[in-house]
N, C-alpha and C positions, 0 to 999 in steps of 0.2 A: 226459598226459606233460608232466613241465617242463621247464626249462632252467636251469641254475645252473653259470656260468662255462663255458658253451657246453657242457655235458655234458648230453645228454638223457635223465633219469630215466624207468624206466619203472613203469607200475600192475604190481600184480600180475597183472592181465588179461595185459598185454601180453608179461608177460616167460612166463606161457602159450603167447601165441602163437608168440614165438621159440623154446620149446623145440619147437615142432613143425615148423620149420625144421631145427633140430639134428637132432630127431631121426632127420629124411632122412637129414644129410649121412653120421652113423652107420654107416645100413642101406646105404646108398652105398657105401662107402669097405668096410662088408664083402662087397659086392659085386666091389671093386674086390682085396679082398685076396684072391679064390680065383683072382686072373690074375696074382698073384706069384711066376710062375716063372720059372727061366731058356728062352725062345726064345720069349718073347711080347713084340710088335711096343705099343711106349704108345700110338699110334695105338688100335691095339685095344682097350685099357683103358680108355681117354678115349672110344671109340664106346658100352662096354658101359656106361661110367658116365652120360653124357648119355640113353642111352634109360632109362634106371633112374630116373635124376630126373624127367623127361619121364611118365611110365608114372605116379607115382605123387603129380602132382599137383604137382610144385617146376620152378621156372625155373634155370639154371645161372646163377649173378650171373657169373661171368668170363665167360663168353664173348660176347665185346664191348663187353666195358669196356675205359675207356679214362680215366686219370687227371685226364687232362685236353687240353684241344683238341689234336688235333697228333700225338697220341701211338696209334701205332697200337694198333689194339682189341686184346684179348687172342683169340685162336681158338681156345680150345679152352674143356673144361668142369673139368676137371683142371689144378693145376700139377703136373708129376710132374716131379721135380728129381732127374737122377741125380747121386750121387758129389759130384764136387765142383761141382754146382751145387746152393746151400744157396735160393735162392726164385726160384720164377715159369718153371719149367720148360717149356716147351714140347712135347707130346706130339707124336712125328714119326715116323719110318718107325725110331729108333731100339729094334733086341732086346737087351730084359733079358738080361746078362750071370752066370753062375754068377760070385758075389763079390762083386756090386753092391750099393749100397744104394740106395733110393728114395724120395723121401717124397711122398706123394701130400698134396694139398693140395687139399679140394675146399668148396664156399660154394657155398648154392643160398639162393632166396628163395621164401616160401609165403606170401603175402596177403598179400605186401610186405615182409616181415618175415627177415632174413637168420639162415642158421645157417653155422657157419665153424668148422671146426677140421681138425688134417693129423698123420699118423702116418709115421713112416720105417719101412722093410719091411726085409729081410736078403732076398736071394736065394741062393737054397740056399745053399752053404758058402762064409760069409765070414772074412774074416780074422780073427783075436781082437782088434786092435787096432780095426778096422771096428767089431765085433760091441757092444767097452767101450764108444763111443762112443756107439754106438744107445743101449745100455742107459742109458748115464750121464747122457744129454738126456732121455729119458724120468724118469729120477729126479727130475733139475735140475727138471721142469714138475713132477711130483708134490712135492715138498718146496714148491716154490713157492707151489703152492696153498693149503697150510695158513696163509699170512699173508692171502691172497685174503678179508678181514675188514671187516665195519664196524669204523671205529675205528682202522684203521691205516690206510697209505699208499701209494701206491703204488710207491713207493721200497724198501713194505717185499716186494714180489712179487720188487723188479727187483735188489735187494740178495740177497736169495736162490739167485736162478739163478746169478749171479755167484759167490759165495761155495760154493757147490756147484762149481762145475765147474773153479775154480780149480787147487785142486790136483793136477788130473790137466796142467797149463799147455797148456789146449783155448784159442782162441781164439772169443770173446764177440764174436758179430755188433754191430757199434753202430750202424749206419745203419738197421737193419730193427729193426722190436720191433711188439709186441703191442698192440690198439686197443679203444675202445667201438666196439660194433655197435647196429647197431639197425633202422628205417626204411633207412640207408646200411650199406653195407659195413666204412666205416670212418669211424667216430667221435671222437668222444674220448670219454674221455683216451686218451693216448699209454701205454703200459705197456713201459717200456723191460727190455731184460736187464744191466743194468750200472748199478750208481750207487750213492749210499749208503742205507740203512735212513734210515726218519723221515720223508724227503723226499716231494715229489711231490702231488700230490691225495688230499684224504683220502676213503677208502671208504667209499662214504655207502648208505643204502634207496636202490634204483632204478636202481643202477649196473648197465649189463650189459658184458662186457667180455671179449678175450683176451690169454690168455696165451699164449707160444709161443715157450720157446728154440731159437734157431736157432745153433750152434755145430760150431765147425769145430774139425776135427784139429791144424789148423797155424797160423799167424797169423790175425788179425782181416779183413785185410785183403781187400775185395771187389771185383770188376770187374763192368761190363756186358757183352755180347756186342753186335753189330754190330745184333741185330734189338730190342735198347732194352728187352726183355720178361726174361731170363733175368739171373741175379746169380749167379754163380761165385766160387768160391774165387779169389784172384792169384796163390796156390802149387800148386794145383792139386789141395790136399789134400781129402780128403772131410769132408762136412760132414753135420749129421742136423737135425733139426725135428720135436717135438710138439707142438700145440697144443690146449689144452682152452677152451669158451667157459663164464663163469661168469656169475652174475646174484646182487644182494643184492636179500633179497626185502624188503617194508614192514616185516616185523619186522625185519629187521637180519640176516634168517641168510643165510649162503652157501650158493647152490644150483648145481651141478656141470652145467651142460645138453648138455653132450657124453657120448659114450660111446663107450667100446673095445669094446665089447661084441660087436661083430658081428663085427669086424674078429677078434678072439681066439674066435671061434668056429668061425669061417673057416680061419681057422691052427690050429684044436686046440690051444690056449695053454688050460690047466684056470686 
């Protein structure tokens, strides 16, 4: 593994190993989508998800991480972030609501090696303004990906999401954005959702990294809550989050190391 400009390259071995990380967090999170209904307690969802990584060989990387000195751990294994909480959710005696949205958010580690990506769920019948927004953040991360290239930048991921989601006038998270993973949770580079094409680090062999729009209904603007872990809306408006984790492999190609797969298997999405 090198290092160039603090971004740590990985072998092809290694970015192996990281899909075997991924490929939990997947089978996880499709775990987690068959308890996507309304009057089920996140507590609950966050118990069935930890024994499922536990069971099958993965450590939960949040649960007890902690940023830095000071900052309380995180508790749980899950971020499940309702409605207008757009990251870092807290799973608590709170039931899923008919109309809610969710994004479950989950990161585990396997021989060290982190896998990380998060889907927003619809609970039974939501609203069609809800419903657009789900859909149109999920587009925003798929359209994104296709610049996810050696040879381009990463400006050109983060120019993307922006220019997607623009004209529906969603509000573009800027304090939060997308990171290299690897050996740590979170790496560099930075992969932001906002800013111009061209710019940014350019996308080299070795890079592994997420992408993950995080976008809100109503203005940009974010708050903390009192327990320092949760980031809400300030308008109260709802907000949604996918994230996909990618890898550039030695030849220069982009390899996708996440998958919906389980999750749309779960939901009977053909």
């Amino acid at each position: 593994m090198g290092i160039l400009n603090r971004i740590h390259l990985k072998s092809d071995s290694e970015i192996e190993s990281i899909k075997k990380s991924s490929l939990l967090v997947g089978k996880t999170l499709g775990e987690v989508a068959k308890l996507m209904r309304p009057g089920i307690p996140l507590r609950h969802i966050d118990m069935v998800a930890e024994a499922f990584v536990r069971a099958h060989g993965g450590i939960p990387s949040c649960k007890g991480y902690r940023p830095y000195p000071g900052f309380p751990p995180f508790p749980s294994t899950l971020c499940l972030s309702v409605n207008e909480t757009i990251v870092h959710g807290i799973p608590d005696d709170y039931v899923l609501q008919n109309g809610d949205i969710v994004t479950a958010d989950c990161v585990v580690s396997v021989d060290g090696w982190h896998g990380d990506y998060a889907y927003t769920f619809e609970i039974g019948e939501v609203s069609e303004e809800k419903h657009l927004l789900v859909q149109r953040t999920r587009e925003a991360l798929m359209h994104a990906l296709t610049f996810a290239k050696a040879g381009n930048h990463i400006g050109d991921i983060s120019h993307a999401v922006e220019s997607y989601v623009k004209p529906f006038n969603y509000g573009v998270i800027e304090e939060l954005c997308g990171h290299g993973i690897g050996r740590k949770m979170h790496e560099k580079p930075d992969v932001p959702n906002y800013g111009p094409a061209g710019k940014g680090e350019l996308i080299r062999p070795g890079m592994v990294f997420c992408i993950e729009p995080m976008i809100s209904m109503g203005r940009r603007k974010i708050k903390e809550v009192d327990d320092q872990w949760p980031v809400v809306m300030a308008d109260g408006k709802p907000s949604a989050h996918f994230e996909h984790q990618v890898a550039i492999n030695s030849q220069g190609k982009t390899e996708i190391l996440s998958t919906y797969q389980y999750i749309e298997e779960a939901l009977g999405i053909q």
